[in-house]
N, C-alpha and C positions, 0 to 999 in steps of 0.2 A: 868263465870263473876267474880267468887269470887278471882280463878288465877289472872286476869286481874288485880284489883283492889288492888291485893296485890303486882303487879310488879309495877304498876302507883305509888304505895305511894310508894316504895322503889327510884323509880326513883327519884320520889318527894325530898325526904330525901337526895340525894345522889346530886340532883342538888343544893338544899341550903347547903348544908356541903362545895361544893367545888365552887361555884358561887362568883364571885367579890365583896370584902364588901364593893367596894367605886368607885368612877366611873375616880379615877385614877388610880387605880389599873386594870381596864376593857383598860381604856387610854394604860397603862403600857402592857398591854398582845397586843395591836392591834400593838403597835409600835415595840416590836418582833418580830412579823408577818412581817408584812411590812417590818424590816429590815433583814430577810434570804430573800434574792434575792435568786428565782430559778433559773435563770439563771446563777448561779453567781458559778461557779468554782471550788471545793476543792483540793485540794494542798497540800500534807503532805512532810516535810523536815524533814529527821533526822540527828542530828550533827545540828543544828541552833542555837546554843550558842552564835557562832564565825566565824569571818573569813568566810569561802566561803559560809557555810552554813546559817548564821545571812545574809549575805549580799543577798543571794539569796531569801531567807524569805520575807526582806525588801521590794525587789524591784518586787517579783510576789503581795505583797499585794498593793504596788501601782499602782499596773497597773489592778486593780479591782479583785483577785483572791483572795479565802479567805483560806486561809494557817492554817496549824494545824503544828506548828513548835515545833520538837522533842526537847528535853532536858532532864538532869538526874537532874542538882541541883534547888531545891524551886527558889531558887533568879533570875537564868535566866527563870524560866517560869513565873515569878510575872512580867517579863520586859517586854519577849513575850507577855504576855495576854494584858498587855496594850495598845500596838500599832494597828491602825484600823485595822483591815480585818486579827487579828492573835489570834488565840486562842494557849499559848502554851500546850503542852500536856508531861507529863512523859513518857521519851519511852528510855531506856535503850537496844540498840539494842545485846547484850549478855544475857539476861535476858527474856527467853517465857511468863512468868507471864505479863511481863510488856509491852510487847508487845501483848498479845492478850486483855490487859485489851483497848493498844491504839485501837485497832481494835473495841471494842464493845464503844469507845468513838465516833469517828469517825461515829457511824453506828447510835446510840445517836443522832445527832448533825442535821440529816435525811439529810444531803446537799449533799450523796454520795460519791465519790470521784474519780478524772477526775484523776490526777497524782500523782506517785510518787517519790521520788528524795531520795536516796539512798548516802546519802553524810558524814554522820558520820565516822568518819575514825581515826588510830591513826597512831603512826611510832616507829619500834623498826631498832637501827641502829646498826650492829654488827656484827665482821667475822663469817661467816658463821659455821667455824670449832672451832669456841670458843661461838657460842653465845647458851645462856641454853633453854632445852625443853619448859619451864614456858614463857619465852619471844615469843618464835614462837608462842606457843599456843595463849598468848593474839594476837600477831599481827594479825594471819588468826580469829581468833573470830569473832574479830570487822571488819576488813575487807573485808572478805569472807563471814564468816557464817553468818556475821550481815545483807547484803545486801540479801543473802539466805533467813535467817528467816522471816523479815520483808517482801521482794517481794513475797513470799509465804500466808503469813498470810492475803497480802493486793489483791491479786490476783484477788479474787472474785469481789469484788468493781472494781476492775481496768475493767476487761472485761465488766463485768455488762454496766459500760460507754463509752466500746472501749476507753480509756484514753492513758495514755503515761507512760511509766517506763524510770527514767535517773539515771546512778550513776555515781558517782564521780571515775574516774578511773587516771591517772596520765600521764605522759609523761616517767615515770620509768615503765608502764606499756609496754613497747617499746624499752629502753634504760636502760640497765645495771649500777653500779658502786660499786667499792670496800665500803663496810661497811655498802650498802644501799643492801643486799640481802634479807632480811625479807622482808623489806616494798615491795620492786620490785616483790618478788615471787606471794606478796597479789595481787596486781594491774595486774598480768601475770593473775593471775588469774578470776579477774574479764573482761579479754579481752574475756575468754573464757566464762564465765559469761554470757554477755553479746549479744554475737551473738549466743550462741545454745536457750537461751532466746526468742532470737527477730525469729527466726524459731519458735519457737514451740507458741507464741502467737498471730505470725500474720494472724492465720486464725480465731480470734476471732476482729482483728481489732483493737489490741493494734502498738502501735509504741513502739519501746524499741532502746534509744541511751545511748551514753558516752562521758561524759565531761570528757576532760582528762588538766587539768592544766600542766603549768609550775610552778615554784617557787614563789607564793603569799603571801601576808600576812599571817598568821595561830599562832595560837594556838599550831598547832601540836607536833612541835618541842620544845616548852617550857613544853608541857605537858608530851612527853619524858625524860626530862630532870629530871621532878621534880619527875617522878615516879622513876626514875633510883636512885634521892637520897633518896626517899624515903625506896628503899632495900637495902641501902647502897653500891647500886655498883659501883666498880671502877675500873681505869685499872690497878692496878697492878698484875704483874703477866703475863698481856697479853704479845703478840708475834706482837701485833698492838699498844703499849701504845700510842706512839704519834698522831696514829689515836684519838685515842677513847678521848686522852685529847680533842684534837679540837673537836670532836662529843660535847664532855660534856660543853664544855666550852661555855659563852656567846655570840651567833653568831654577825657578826660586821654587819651594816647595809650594803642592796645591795637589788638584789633581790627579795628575799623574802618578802621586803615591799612594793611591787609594790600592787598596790589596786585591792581587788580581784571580782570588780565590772565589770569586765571582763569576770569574769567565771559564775558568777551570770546573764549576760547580755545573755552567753552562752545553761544556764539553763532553759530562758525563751523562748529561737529559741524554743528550744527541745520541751516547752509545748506546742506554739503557730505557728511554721511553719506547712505551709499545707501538706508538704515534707520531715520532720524532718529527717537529716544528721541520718547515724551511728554512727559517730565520731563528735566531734567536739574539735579540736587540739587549744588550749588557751594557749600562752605563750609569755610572755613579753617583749620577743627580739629574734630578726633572730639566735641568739647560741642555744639556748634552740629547736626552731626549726629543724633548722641544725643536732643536735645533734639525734630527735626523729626520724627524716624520717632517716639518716644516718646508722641510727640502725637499720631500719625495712629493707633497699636496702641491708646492712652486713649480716642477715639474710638470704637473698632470694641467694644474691650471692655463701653464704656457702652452703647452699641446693642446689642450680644448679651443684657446681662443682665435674667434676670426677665422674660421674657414666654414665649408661647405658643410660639415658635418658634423660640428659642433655639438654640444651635450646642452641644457640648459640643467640651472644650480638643482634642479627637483631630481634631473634625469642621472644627473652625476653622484648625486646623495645615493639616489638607487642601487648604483653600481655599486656604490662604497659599502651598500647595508649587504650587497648579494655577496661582495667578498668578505664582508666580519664572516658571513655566517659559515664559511667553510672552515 
């Protein structure tokens, strides 16, 4: 009895210590409540600063999904946290600290989490036989190892909800060109990424796709640029200079400003189809098109020809007819 009597008063003690002093304040906790909908969705983007990433953000918190939108600098996650249904979160996808801090944020937050979008990304432009070890290393970090680190660390959550894993892969993931071999090798890479992924979690119920953009709006390219002057690099010297001046130089509108609410629109099939594609090929005109599939038929043609087991044109057509129809 006397146990008793002494857990009752501590209890006692412990519920007027932490008890509501005002009956707005009781108001204020119910409305909390009331406002994490269980049903309601979590959604983590990283790279949501800008561009493909902001825009993708945007438009899963409008459509009721409550987003945990990645960011490095204070001033873009003061902008994220203010828009309904986005909480931004510090998540530096090169950086394990800060990433497993997002993780115990997320876990925090108790709303679980259904998806992940894997979109943070940079670009390093440069001949492959001049460009330096420092430069590769950042490119693969944040493009490869960043989508590694984070899909790993979020993994548990992901299965836990049978959810969905998307990242951001390219149309250079497919399509070659002079001076673009860093960034293309990144994106080669997450092709591979991407489908030995979607094998190994689809016995837990995960779906795992790739937005692969053409040329959009971004950041990317100008944050290229300003890192490049920021180590003072330049071309002289090179065996490319007149590449690399246009590389450096301020690009002329085209393209690239095409509105990346497309890729974003891309992003939400992938959380929300019943059937969610592998792929999903976004790009803003029939060249950019042309250009990916083009690349992927030169592949298979260079693989078929001149050896032992070879395909002929009927038998290869066949192949192509057996995979449209999947």
């Amino acid at each position: 009895m006397k146990l008793f009597s002494t857990v009752a008063c501590f209890a006692l003690v412990l519920g007027l210590l932490f008890w509501p002093e005002s009956q707005s304040e009781m108001d204020s906790i119910e409305t909390v409540r009331a406002a994490r909908n269980p049903d309601q969705k979590a959604i983590l983007v990283t790279g949501a600063s800008s561009g493909i990433g902001r825009a993708t953000a945007l438009l899963l918190a409008q459509k009721g999904f409550f987003v945990y939108a990645g960011a490095r600098k204070e001033k873009d996650l003061k902008e994220l946290s203010a828009i309904k249904n986005i909480q931004g979160i510090k998540l530096d996808v090169t950086i394990q600290s800060e990433i497993d801090a997002a993780v115990k944020t997320v876990e925090a937050g108790d709303r679980g989490l259904y998806g992940l979008i894997n979109n943070a990304g940079v670009v390093v432009l440069a001949p492959l036989i001049e460009v330096s070890e420092e430069d590769m290393n950042f490119q693969m970090n944040v493009n490869v190892f960043g989508p590694f680190r984070v899909t790993k660390a979020f993994a548990p959550l992901i299965i836990k909800n049978k959810g969905r894993i998307s990242t951001t892969g390219s149309l250079s993931g497919s399509a070659t060109w002079g001076m673009g071999g860093p960034y293309s090798m990144s994106k080669h890479a997450i092709e591979a990424f991407t489908d030995v992924l979607a094998m190994e979690v689809a016995r837990f119920g995960v779906h795992v796709s790739l937005i692969e953009p053409g040329n959009y709006k971004s950041k990317i390219a100008e944050n290229m640029r300003k890192r490049f002057q920021e180590r003072g690099f330049t071309s002289k010297g090179s065996r490319y200079k007149n590449h690399l001046d246009r590389i450096l130089a301020e690009p002329k509108n085209g393209n690239h400003d095409a509105n990346p609410q497309e890729v974003a629109q891309a992003f939400l099939a992938a959380m929300t189809d019943k059937n969610p594609k592998r792929r999903y090929l976004i790009v803003p005109n029939q060249k950019q098109a042309e250009i990916t599939i083009r690349s992927v038929l030169k592949r298979v043609a260079q693989l078929n020809k001149g050896h032992a087991h070879s395909y002929t044109r009927d038998q290869l057509v066949r192949l192509l007819d057996e995979e449209l129809k999947k």
